[in-house]
N, C-alpha and C positions, 0 to 999 in steps of 0.2 A: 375398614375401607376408608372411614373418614380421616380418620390418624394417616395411612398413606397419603390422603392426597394432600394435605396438610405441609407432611415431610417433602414433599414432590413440590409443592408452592414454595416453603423457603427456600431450598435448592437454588430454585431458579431466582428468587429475589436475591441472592448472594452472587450472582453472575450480572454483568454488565451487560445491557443491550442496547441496540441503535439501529430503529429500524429507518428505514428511506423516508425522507419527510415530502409531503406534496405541496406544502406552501413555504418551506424555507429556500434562501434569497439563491442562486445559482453561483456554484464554485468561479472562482476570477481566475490569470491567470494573475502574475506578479502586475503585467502593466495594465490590469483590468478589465482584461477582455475575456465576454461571456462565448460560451462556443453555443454555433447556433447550423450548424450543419447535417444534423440530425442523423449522422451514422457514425465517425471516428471524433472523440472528443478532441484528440491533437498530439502531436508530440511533443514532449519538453522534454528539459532539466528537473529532477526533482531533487531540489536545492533545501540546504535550509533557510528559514525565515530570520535565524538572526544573524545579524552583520557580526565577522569575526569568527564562526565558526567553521566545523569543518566542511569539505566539499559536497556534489555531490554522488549520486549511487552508481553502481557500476557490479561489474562481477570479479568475485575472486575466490578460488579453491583454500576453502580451508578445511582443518583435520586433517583427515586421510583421504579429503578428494582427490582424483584423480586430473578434474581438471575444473574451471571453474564453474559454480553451480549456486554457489553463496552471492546473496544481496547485501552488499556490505555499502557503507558512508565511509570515502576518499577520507583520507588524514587530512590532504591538502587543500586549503579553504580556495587557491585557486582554479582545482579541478573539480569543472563541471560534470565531469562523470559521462556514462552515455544516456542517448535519449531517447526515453523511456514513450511508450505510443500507451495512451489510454484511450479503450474502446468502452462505451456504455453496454451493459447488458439488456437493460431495456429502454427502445427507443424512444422519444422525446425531441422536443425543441430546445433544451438548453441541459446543462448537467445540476438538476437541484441539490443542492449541500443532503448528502445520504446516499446518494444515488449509486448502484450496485457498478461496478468497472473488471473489466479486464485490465491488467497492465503487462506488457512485453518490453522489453530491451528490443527497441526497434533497429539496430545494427549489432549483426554478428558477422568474424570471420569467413563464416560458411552464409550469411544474408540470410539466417533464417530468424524469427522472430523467437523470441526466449518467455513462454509464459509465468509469472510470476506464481508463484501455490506457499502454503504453510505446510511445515513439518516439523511434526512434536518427536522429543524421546532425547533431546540433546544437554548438556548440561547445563548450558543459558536457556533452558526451555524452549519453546515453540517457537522456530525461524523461519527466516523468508528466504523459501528455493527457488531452483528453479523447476518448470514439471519436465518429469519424465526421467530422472535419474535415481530416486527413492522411491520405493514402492510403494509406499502407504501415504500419500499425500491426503492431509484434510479435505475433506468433504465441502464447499462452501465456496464465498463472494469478497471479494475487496469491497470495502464501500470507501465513499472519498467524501466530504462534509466541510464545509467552513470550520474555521479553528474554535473549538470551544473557547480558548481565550481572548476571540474576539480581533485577532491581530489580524489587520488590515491586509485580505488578498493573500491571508494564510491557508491552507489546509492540515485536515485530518485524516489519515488514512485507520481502517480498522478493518477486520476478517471476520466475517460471520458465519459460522458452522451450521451444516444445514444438519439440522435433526428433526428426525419424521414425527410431527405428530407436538411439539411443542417450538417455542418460541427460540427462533435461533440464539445461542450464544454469542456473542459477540466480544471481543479485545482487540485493544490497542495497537499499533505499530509503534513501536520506540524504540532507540539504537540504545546496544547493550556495548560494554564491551569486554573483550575476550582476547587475549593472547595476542592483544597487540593490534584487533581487530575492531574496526565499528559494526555490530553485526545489527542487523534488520528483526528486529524478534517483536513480538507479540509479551501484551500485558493487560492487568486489568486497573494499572495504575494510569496516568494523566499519559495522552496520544506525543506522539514527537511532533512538532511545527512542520512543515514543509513551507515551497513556495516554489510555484511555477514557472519556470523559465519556457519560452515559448522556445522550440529548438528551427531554428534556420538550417536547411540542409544547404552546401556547399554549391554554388553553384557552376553550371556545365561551363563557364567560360574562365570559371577561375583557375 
């Protein structure tokens, strides 16, 4: 029994985890604004943080989709992509770096909101879908965290799988790429940069 629980311990110290922190500093966005409205954190850009790179996130069909369902990063460093709505899972006065999110594609053709989920089995491993077109979507949380590397008004995003009874695992979001594609996929190596663009919706008189 001892030996199992043992084998069962390093298991999990060989898996990366990150749980929600209560005293680390609250996610910014790019121009440093903390959200403080205590139901939808906001809508952005989710851009990357280094000047020169490519755009941002958006949806596009790849493989043998039928139509678009993949979380993929723009080639073009000047497309912002669409704008992504992050909602906290649990409420709060501000988003502290950890802190568990919903993300959607807050405009679709059809005005419906696009929930973001992981699904494993592909051969760049474990991607960022969208829910409701693969059956078997991961169990689990986006979390969103200040950038480990510290870069100013960056973020982290990462997926944590819910398993009964022990400590979630948790991986990285970082772009792979693939057939031409920047795909959204999950790792247990170092998180991708982001950076928040607050999105401006269009206004009625324009």
């Amino acid at each position: 029994m001892a030996s199992a629980t043992l084998i069962a311990l390093f298991l999990l110290s060989a898996l990366t985890f990150y749980a929600p922190s209560t005293t680390a500093q609250p996610v910014k966005d790019w121009n440093g604004n903390i959200d403080k409205n205590g139901g939808i954190f906001g809508t952005f850009y989710i851009l990357p943080s280094l000047l020169g790179a490519p755009g941002g996130v958006r949806l596009l069909a790849t493989g043998n989709e039928p139509f678009p369902v993949s979380v993929v990063q723009s080639p073009f460093k000047d497309d912002k992509g669409l704008p992504v709505t992050i909602s906290r899972i649990l409420q709060s006065t501000y988003s502290p770096a950890g802190q568990a999110v919903a993300l959607s594609f807050d405009y679709t053709p059809g005005g419906t909101s696009l929930l973001w989920t992981a699904v494993e089995g592909f051969p760049e491993g474990t991607l960022v879908k969208i829910d409701g077109y693969y059956p078997d979507p991961l169990k689990g949380f986006f979390y969103i965290r200040d950038s480990k590397f510290g870069l100013k008004d960056s973020i982290n995003l990462s997926f944590c799988r819910s398993l009964i009874g022990v400590i979630p695992a948790c991986s990285n979001v970082t772009v792979v790429k693939s057939d031409g594609n920047l795909l959204l996929a999950f790792t247990q190596e170092d998180a991708y940069d982001f950076r928040l663009e607050e999105y401006q919706p269009p206004s009625a008189d324009a």
